[in-house]
VEXVEX-341936 format. One record per residue: residue in one letter; residue number from 0; x, z, y of N, C-alpha, C in turn. Coordinates in Angstrom, 2 decimals. Example, Ala and Ser with C-alpha at 12.3 -4.5 7.8 and 13.67 -1.06 7.14 Angstrom:
VEXVEX-341936
PT  rest   nr      n.X      n.Z      n.Y     ca.X     ca.Z     ca.Y      c.X      c.Z      c.Y
PT     A    0    13.19     7.80    -5.69    12.30     7.80    -4.50    13.20     7.80    -3.30
PT     S    1    12.85     7.08    -2.25    13.67     7.14    -1.06    12.90     7.87     0.03
END
This chain:
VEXVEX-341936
PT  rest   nr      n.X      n.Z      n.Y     ca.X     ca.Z     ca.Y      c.X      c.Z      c.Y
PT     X    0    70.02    31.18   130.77    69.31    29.98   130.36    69.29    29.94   128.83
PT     X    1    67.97    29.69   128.24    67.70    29.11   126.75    68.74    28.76   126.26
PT     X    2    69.61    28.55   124.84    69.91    28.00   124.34    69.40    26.53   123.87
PT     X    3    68.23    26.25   124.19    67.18    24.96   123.40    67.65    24.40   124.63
PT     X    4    66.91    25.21   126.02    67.36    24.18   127.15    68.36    23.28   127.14
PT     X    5    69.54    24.47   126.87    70.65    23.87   127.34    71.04    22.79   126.54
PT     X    6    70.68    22.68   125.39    70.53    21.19   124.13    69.99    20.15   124.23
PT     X    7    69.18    20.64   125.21    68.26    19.53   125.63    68.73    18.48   126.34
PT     X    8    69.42    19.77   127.53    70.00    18.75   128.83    71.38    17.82   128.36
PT     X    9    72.47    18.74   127.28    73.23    18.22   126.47    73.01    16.73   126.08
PT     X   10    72.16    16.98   125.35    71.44    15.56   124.30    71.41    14.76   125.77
PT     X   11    70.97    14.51   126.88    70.38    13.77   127.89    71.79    13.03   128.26
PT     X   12    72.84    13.96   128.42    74.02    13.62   128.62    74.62    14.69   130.14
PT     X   13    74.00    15.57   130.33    74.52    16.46   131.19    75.65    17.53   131.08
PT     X   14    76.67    16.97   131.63    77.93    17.61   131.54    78.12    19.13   132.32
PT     X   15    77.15    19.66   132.84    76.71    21.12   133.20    76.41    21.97   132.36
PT     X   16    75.64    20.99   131.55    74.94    21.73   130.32    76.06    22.20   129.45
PT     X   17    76.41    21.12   129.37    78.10    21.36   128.30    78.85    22.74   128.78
PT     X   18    79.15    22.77   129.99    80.40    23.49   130.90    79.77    24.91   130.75
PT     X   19    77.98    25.23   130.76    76.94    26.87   130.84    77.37    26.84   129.44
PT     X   20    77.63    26.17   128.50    77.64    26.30   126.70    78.61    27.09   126.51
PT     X   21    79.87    26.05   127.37    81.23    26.90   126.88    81.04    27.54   127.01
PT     X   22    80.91    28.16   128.72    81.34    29.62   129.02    80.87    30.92   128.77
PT     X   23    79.05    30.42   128.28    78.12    31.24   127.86    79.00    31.75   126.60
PT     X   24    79.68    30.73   125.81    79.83    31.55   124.33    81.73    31.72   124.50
PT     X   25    82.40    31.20   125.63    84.15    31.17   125.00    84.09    32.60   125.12
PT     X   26    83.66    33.68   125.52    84.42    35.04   125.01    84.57    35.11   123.79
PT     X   27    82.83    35.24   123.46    82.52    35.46   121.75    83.14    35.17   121.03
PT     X   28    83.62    33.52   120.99    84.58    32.77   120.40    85.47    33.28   120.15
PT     X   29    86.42    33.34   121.16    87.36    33.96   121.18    88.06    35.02   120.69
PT     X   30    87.00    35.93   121.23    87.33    36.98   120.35    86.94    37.19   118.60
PT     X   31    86.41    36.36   118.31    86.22    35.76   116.87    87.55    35.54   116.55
PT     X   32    88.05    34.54   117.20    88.98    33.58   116.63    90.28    34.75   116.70
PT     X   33    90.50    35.12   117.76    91.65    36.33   117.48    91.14    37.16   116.54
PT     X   34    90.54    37.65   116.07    90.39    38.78   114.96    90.95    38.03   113.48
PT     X   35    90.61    36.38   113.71    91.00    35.86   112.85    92.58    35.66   112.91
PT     X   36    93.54    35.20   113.48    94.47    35.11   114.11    95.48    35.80   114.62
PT     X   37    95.32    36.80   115.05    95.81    38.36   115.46    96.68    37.77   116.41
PT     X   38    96.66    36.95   117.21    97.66    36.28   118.14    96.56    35.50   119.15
PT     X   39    97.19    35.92   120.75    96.44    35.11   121.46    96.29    33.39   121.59
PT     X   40    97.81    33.20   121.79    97.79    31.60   121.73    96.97    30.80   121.04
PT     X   41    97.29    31.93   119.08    96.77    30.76   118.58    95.17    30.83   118.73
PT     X   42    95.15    32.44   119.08    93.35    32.60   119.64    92.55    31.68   120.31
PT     X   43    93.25    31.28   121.44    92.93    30.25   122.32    92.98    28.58   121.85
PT     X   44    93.81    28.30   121.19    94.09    27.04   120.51    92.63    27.08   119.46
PT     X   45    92.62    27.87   118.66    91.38    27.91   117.62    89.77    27.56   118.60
PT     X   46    89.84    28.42   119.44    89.06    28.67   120.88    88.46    27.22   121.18
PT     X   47    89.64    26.76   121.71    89.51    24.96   122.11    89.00    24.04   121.37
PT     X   48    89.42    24.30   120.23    89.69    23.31   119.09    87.99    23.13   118.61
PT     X   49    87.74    24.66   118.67    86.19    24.77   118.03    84.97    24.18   119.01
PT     X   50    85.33    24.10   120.62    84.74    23.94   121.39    84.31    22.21   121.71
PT     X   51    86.35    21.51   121.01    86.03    20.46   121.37    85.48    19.71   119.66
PT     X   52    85.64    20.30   118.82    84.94    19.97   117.76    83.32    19.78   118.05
PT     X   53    82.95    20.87   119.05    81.05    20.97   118.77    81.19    19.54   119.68
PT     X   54    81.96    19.58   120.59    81.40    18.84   121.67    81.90    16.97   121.00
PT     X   55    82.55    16.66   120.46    82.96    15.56   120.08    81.48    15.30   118.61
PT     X   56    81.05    16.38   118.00    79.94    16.14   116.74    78.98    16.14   117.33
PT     X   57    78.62    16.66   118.18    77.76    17.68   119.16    76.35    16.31   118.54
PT     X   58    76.16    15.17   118.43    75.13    14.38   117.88    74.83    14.85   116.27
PT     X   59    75.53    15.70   115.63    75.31    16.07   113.95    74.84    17.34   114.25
PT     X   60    74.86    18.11   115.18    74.73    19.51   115.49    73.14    19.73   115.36
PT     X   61    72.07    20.38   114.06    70.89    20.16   113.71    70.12    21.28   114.39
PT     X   62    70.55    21.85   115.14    69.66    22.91   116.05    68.78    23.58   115.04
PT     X   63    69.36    24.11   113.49    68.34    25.05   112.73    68.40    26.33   112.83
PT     X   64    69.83    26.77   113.53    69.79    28.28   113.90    70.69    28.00   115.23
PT     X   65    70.94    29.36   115.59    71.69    29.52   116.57    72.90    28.99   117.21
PT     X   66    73.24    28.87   118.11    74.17    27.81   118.69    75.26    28.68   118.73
PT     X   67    75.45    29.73   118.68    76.59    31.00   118.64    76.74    31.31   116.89
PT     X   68    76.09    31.19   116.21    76.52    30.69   114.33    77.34    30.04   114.27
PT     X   69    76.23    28.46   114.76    77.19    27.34   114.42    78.43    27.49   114.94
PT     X   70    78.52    27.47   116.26    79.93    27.80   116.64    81.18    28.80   116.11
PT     X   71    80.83    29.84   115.41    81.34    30.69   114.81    81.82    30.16   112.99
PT     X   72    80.90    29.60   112.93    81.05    28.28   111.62    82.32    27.78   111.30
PT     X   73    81.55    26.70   112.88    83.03    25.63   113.36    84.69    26.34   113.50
PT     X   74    84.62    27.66   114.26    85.59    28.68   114.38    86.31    28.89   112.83
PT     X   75    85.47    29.18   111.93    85.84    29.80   111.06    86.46    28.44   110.17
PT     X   76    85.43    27.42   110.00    86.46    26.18   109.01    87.71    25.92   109.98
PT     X   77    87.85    25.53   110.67    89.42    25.17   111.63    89.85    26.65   111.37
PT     X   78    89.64    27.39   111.17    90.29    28.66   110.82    91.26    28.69   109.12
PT     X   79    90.16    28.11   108.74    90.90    27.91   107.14    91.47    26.40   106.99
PT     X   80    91.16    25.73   107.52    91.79    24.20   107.62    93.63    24.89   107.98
PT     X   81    93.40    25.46   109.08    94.53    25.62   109.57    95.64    26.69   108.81
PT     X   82    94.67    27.60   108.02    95.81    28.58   107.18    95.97    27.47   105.70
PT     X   83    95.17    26.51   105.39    95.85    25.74   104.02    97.14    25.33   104.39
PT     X   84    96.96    24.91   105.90    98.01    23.60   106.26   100.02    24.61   106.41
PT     X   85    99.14    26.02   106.58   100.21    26.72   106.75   100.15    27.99   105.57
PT     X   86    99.80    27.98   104.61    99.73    28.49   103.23   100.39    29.30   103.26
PT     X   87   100.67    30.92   103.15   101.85    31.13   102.71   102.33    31.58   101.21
PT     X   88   103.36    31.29   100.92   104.12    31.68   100.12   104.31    32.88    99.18
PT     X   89   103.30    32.86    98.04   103.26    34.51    97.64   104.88    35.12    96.80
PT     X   90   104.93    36.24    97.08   105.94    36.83    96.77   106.47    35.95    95.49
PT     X   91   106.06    35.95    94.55   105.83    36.04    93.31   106.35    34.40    93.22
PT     X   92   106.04    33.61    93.64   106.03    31.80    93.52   107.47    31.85    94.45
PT     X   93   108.25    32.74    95.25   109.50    32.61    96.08   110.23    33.25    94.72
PT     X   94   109.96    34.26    93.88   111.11    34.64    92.88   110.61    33.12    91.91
PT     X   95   110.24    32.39    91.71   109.99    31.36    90.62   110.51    30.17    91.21
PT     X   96   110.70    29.75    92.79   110.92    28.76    93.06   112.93    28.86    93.41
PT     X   97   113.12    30.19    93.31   113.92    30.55    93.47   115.48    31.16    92.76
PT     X   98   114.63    30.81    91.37   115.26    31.27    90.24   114.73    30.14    88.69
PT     X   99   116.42    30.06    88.74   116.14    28.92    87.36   116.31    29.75    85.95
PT     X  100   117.06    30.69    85.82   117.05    31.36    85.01   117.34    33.15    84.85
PT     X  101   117.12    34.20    83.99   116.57    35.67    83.93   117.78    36.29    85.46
PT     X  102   118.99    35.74    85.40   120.37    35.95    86.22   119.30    35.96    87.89
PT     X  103   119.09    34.68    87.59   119.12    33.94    89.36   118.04    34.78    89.48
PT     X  104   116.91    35.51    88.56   115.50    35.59    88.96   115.50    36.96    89.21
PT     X  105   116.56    37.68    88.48   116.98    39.26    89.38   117.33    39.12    90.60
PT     X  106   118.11    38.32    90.66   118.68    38.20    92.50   117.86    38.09    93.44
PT     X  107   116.94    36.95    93.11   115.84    36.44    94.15   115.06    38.07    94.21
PT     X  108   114.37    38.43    92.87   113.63    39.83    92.70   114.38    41.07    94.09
PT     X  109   115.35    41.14    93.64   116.16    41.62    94.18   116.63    41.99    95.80
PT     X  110   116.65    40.13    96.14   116.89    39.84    97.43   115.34    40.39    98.48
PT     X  111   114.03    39.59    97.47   113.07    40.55    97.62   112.40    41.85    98.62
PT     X  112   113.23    42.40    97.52   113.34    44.43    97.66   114.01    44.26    98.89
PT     X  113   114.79    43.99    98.96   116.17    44.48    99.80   114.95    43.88   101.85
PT     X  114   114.40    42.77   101.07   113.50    42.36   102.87   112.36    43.09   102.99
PT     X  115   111.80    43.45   101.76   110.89    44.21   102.25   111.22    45.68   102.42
PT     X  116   112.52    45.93   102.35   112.58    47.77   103.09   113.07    47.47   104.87
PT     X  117   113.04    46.27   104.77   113.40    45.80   106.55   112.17    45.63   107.23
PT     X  118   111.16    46.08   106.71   109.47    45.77   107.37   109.48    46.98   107.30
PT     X  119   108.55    47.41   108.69   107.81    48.16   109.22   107.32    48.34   108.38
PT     X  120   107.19    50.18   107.92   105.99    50.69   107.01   105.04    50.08   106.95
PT     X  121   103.68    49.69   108.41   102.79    49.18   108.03   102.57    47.84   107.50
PT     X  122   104.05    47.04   107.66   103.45    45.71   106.80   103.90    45.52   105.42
PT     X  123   104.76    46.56   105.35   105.64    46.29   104.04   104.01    47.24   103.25
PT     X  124   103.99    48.11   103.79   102.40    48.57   102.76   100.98    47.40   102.20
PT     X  125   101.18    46.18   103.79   100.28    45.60   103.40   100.49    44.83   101.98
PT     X  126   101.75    44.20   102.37   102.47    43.40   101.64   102.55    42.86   100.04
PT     X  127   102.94    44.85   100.08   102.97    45.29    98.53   101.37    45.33    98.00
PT     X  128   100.23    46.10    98.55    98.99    45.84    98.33    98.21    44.53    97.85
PT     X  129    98.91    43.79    98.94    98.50    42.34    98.65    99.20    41.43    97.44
PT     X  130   100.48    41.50    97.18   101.05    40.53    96.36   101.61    41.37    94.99
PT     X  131   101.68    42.52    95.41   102.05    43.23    94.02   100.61    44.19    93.26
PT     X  132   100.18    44.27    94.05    98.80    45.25    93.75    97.56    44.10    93.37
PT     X  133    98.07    43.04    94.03    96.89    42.08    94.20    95.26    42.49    94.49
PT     X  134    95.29    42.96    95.61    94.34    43.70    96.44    93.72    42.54    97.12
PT     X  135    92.43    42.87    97.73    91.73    41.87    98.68    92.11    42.60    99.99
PT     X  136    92.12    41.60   101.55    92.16    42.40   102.51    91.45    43.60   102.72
PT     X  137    90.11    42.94   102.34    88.98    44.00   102.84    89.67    45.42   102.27
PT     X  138    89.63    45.63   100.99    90.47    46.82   100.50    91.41    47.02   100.44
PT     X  139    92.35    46.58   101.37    93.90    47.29   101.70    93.26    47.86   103.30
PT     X  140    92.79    47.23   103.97    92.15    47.46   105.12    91.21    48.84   104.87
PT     X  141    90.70    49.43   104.02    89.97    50.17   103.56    90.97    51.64   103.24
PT     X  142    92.04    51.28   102.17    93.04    51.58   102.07    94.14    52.46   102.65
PT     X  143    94.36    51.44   103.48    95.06    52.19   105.03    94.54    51.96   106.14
PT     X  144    93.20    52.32   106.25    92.31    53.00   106.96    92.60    52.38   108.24
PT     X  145    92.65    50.95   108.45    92.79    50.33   109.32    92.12    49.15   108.95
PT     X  146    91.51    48.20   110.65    90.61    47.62   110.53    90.88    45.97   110.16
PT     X  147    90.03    44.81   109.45    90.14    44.24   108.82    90.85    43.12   109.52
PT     X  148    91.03    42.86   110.96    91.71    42.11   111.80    93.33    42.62   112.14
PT     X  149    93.37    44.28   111.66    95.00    44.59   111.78    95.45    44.17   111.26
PT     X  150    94.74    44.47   109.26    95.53    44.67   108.75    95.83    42.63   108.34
PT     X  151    94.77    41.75   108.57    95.34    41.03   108.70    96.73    40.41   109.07
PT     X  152    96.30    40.72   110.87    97.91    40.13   111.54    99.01    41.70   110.22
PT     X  153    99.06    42.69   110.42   100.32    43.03   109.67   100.65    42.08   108.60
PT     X  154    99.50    41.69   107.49    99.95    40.67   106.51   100.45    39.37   107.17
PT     X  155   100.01    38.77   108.17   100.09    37.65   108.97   101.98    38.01   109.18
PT     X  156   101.86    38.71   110.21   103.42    39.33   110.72   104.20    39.83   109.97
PT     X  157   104.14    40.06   108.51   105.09    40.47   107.40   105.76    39.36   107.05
PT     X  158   104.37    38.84   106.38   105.39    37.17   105.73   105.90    36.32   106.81
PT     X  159   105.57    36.14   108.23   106.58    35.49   108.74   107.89    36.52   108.74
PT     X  160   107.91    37.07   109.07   109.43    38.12   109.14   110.09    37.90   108.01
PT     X  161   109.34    37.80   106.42   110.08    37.49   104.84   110.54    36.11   105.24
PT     X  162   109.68    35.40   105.60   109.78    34.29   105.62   111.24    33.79   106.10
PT     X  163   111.72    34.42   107.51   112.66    34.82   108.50   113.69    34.81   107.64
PT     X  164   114.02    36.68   107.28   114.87    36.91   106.95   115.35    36.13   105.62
PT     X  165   114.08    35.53   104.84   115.03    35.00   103.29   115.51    33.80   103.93
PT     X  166   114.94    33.11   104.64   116.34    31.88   105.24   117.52    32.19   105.86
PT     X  167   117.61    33.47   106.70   118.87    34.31   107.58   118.23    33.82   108.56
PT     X  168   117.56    33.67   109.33   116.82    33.76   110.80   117.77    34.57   111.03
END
């Protein structure tokens, strides 16, 4: 069925219409949202979130392009809404928040080194690319010749593990 159709019947108030929308597009989604995410749960949570976003605006929704855009749109801002809210921490701002003076700021430096030889080659490579190289994904992903959703989650799955070990998890 059309995409227009199915907007149509939407707008009227047909809750069928709604239910052919999801299902027509939750793979796509989905698998959007995990590439973004590198984790199912939160794949699925992003998934929902975007679905019940169209459907709660779904009256602002201007039908100028495609209904699998917009949705991919919606995917993508709750995508970055959700990494501000969980920011992480660059290397660099943990030796500064961490050190009051040249003494304390070797240690932290230090303490550092010592977590990132406890990462897996591939994230401790991202790691360093990213916060010491100050690289963009796209080109660490380029880099080490791996694709732009790995090397994500490795950056994703590094800093929680720093994150980890500098508290003693």
């Amino acid at each position: 069925m059309e995409d227009e159709n199915l907007i149509q019947r939407i707008k009227t108030g047909d809750v069928d219409a709604m239910d052919q929308l999801v299902q027509k597009y939750y793979g796509a989604v989905y698998t959007y949202c995990y590439r973004k995410v590198g984790n199912k749960d939160d794949a699925q949570d992003l998934t929902q979130e975007t679905f019940l976003h169209f459907c709660r605006n779904f009256d602002s929704y201007a039908q100028r392009g495609k209904v699998k855009n917009y949705l991919y749109t919606i995917a993508h801002n709750l995508y970055v809404s959700m990494m501000r809210k969980n920011v992480p921490i660059q290397l660099e701002e943990w030796e500064k928040e961490e050190s009051h003076n040249d003494v304390d700021q070797f240690e932290a430096a230090d303490s550092i080194r010592k977590v990132l030889s406890e990462l897996p080659d591939e994230q401790r490579d991202v790691i360093s690319l990213r916060f010491y190289q100050d690289l963009r994904i796209k080109d660490i992903a380029q880099i080490t010749g791996s694709g732009l959703s790995v090397t994500k989650y490795r950056l994703s799955q590094g800093i929680k593990t720093i994150r980890k070990l500098m508290r003693g998890d």
